[in-house]
N, C-alpha and C positions, 0 to 999 in steps of 0.2 A: 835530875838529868835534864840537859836544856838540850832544846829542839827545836830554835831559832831558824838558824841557817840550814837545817833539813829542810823544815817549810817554806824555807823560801827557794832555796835549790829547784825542789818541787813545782812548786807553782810555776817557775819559770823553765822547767822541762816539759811541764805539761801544755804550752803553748806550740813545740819545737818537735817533741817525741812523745809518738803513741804510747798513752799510758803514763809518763812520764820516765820511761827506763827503757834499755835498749835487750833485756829479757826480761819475762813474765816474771819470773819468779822476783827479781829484786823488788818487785811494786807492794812484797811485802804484806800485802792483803789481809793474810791470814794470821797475822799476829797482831798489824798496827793499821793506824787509819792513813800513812805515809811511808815511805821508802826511808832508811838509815843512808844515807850517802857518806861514804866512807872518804878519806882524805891522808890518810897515810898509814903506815905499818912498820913495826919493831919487833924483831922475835915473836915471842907470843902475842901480842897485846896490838891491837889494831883503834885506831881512831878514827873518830867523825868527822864532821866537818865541824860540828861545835864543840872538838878537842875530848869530845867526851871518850873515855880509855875502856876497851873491854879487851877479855882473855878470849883470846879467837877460838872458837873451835868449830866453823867454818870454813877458814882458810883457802878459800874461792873455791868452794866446791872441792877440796882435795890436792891439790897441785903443789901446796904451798907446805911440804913436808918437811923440810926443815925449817919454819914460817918465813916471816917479813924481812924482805933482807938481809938473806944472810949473805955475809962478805964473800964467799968463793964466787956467787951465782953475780953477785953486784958486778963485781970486779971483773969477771967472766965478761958481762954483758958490755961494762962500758970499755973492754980491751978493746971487744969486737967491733964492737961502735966508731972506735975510733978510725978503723980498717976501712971499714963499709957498711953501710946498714943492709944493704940489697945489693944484688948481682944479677940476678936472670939469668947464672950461669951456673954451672956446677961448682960447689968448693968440697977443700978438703975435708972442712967439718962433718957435713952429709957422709961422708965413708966415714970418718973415724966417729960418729954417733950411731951408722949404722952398723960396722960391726961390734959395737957394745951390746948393741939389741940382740944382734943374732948367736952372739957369745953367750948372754944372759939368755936368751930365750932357745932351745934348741930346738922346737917346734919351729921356729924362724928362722927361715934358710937366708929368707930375703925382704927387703923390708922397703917401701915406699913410703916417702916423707910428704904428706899433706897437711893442708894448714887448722885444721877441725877433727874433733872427732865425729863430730855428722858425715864430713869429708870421707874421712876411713869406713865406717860403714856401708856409705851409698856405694863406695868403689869397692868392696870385698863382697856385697852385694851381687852388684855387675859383674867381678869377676867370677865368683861361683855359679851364675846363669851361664857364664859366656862356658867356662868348663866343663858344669856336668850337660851342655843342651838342654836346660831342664827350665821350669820358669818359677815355680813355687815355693814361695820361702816362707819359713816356719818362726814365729818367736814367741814369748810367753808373756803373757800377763801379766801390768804392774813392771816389767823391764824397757828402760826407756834407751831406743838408742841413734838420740836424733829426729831430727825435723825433718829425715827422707820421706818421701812423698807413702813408697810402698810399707813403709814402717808406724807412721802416725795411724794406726789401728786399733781398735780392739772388737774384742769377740763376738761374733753374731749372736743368735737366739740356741744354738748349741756348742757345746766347748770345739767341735772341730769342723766348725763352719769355715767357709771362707766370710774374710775381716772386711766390717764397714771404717771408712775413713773416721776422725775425729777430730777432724777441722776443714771447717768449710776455705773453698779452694783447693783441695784435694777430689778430683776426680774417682769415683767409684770405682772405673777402672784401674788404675793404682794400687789399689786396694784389692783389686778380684784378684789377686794370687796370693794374698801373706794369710795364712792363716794363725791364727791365735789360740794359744793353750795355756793351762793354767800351768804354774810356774812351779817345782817339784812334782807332778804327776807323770811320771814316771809309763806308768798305762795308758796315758792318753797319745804320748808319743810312739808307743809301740801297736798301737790300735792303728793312728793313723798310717802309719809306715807299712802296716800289713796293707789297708785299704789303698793307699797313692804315695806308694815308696817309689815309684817307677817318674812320680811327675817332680817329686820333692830335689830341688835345687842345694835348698843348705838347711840348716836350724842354727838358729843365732839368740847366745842368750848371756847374761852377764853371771859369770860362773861364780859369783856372790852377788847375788841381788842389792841396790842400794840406792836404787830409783822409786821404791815404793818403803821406804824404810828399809835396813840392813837385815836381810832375810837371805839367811845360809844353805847353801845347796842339801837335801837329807840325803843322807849316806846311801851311796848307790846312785841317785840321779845323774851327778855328771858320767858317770862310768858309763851308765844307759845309755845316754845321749850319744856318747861315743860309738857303742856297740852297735845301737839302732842305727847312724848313721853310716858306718862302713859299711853293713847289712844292706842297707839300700844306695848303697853308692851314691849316695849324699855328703855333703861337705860339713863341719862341725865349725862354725864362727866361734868363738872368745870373745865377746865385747869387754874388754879389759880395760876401758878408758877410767873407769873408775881403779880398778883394781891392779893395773899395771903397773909396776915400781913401787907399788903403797901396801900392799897386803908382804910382800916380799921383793926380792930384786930380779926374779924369773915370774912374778904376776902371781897368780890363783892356778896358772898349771903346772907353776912348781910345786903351791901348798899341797893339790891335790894331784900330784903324778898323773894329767891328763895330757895328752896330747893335741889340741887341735887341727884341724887343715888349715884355718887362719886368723890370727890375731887381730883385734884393730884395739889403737892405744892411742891417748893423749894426757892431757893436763899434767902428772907428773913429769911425764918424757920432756916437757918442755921447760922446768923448772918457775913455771910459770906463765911463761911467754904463749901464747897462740900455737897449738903444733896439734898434729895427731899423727899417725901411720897403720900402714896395714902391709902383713906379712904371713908366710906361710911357707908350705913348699915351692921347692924349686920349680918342680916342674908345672903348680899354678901358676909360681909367681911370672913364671917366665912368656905367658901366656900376654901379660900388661905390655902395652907399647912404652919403647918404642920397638921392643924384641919382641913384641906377639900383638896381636892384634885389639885389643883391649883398650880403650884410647884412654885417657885421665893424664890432668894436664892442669898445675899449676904456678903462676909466675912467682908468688912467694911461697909455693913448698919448698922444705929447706932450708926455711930463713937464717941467712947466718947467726943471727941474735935469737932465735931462738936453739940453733944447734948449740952456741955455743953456752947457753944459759943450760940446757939441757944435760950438755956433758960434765960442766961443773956438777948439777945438782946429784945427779947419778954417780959423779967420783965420788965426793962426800960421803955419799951411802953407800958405797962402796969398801971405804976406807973406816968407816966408823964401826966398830966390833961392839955387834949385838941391836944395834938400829933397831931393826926390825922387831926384837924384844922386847926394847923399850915399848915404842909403839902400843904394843900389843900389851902389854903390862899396865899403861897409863892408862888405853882402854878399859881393862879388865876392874881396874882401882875405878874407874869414873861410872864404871855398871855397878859395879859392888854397890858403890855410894849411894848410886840413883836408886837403888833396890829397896835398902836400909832406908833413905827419906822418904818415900812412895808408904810403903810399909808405915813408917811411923806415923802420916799424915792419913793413912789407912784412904787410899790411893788406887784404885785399881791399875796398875801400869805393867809393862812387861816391858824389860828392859833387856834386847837381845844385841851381843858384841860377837864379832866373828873379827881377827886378824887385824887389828887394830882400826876396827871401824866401827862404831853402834849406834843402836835410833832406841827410845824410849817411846814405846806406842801405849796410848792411854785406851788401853784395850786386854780383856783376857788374852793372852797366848796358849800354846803358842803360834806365832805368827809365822804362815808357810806358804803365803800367795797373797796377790792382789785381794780375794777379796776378803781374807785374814785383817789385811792393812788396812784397809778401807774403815773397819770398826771402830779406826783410834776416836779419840773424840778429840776434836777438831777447838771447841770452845775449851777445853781444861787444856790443851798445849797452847794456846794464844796468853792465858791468862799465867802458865809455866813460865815459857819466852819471855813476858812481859816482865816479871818477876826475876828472872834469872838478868834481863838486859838492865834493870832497876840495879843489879849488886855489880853489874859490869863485868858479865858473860855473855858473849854472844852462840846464841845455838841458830841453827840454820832456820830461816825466817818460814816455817812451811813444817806441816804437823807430821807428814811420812817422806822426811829427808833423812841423810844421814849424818852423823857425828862425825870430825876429822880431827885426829887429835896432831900436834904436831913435833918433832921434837926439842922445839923451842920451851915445850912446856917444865918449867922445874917442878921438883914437889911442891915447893912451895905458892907454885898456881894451883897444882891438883888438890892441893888443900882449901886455897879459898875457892873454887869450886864445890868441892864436897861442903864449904860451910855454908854456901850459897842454896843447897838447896832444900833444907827443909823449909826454907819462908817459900821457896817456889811451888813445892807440891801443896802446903798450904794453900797458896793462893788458887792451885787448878782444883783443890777438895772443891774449895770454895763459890770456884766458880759457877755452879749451877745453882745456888743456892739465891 
């Protein structure tokens, strides 16, 4: 595998940008001694810059569900393109993408288009303080949602302290309201809700975990969360930015018949392209300016190119009978396999898939929180990665990420996959050795 023009990419990004990449994660750390700099994309299979070809199943993080190029989104983008890149104004796209959301989503009365899904969060944030009066907001351990100031948290010296920040630049203050819990504990949230249900704002959590590895809600938690939350006239977020349009075409509150007060979504919604949104009830939503007093305000929400990338990718799935099945099958085929190779290279691993999404944690399970995930062993998935990027697979560069399969993928990728991976678990036996 040649890695020429990776390192030289490198070297000359690291003179220009911190780290040499424009997020943490892509510098790659934990698997290689350099960044993969990626340089184009076909269906399943994505390339380097030194032409080198892997079977993606990272797919930027999620977004990329039917993968690289597919012609409706292509074509989608360059009609729109041709029209206008930008506006600063309202178009029709924004209503006719909005009510696909609020059609697919019935939790979503109404729906605001921003350009992030940080974006979405910070502002469904703000708007559930601005509604309930309240200031305190609740979220769990290991669920990441965004570089918001009051979010970048985790747990004090008890599960239901209030949160010290976790990156410097982040004022204390920011932080004295979000409190941190652990991530299916079920009693921690109805403890806390007895003790300061009265000051609690919202609780916000990714209704399938897949920021600390794909870790599935246990039966009952979301329903809790619900219950506790009307109980204390509290608001219920959905961080769906992962889960939105990819678990199903109505999210994680269709799989699990929950309700939210508000959703916040990106990365599929936009086929792509830069987008996020945040949506709920009416009578929240209506609360945002420039009908309530709420302020949130930006020049490229909405982007035509991204509406229109969007509503392609969304029609497609839409249109395609059984999507969603597939998904979740290829999934289930790629846990099988990883289970069966783990196993035979006599591997400690625990291989958990929820809704066509999974993470292979090189740890007993099973895995039910942050500090569950924490255990994987960090040296046997660098030397997995290594091994699996060697046969020309790529798995998400970072040991508690998650899996994204995409429906580019035919059997016969999920095959060289599955043959791919006993020299991989091999190599992680190995590696402590």
């Amino acid at each position: 595998m040649k890695d020429d023009a990776s390192q030289t990419l490198f070297a000359r990004a690291l003179q220009v940008t911190p780290g040499g990449v424009n997020s943490p994660v892509r510098a790659m750390r934990g698997v290689r001694d350099f960044p993969l700099f990626a340089e184009r994309g076909e269906g399943a299979i994505v390339y380097d810059a030194d032409q080198n070809a892997y079977i993606d199943l990272l797919n930027s993080w999620g977004p990329l569900i039917l993968g690289h190029g597919h012609p409706a989104v292509v074509e989608a983008i360059r009609e729109q393109a041709g029209r206008a890149l930008t506006f600063g104004l309202a178009s029709g796209l924004e209503v006719e993408l909005a009510e696909f959301v609020t059609a697919a989503m019935p939790a979503v009365e109404e729906v605001r288009f921003v350009s992030s899904g940080t974006e979405a969060t910070m502002s469904a944030i703000r708007l559930a303080r601005a509604y309930t009066g309240r200031d305190v907001v609740v979220k769990f351990a290991g669920c990441y949602h965004g570089h918001v100031d009051a979010l970048l948290a985790r747990a004090g010296s008890g599960a239901a302290l209030s949160a010290l920040p976790v990156s410097p630049g982040v004022p204390r203050k920011a932080a004295a309201d979000t409190v941190v819990l652990p991530y299916n504990d079920l009693g921690a949230v109805e403890d806390l809700m007895r003790r300061r249900g009265e000051e609690i704002a919202c609780v916000i959590v990714e209704p399938i975990a897949a920021n600390m590895g794909v870790v599935p809600p246990k039966p009952g938690f979301l329903e809790g969360l619900r219950r506790a939350t009307q109980a204390a006239g509290a608001l219920l977020i959905f961080d769906e930015v992962i889960t939105g349009f990819r678990v199903a075409l109505g999210g994680a509150q269709e799989v699990f018949g929950i309700r939210p007060d508000l959703t916040c979504l990106g990365k599929v919604l936009g086929g792509g392209l830069p987008v996020g949104a945040y949506g709920g009830r009416r009578e929240i939503m209506e609360r945002v300016a420039p009908q309530g007093d709420v302020y949130q305000a930006g020049t490229l929400s909405g982007s035509p190119l991204a509406m229109a990338a969007g509503l392609a990718q969304l029609g497609v799935l839409r249109r395609t009978e059984g999507a969603y099945g597939r998904l979740a099958a290829v999934a289930e085929a790629l846990g099988a396999a990883m289970r069966s190779a783990a196993e035979e290279a006599d591997v400690l691993a625990t291989v958990q898939v929820s809704h066509g999404l999974l993470t292979c944690f090189f740890a007993a399970g099973p895995i039910e929180n942050q500090e569950d995930a924490a255990r994987t062993d960090a040296r046997r998935y660098r030397a997995f990665w290594q091994a699996m990027a060697a046969q020309g697979v790529l798995f998400a560069p970072a040991a508690n990420e998650a899996v994204f399969p995409s429906l580019a993928l035919t059997d016969e990728h999920v095959g060289q996959i599955a043959a791919a991976l006993p020299r991989a678990f091999a190599a992680a036996r190995d590696a402590l050795r």
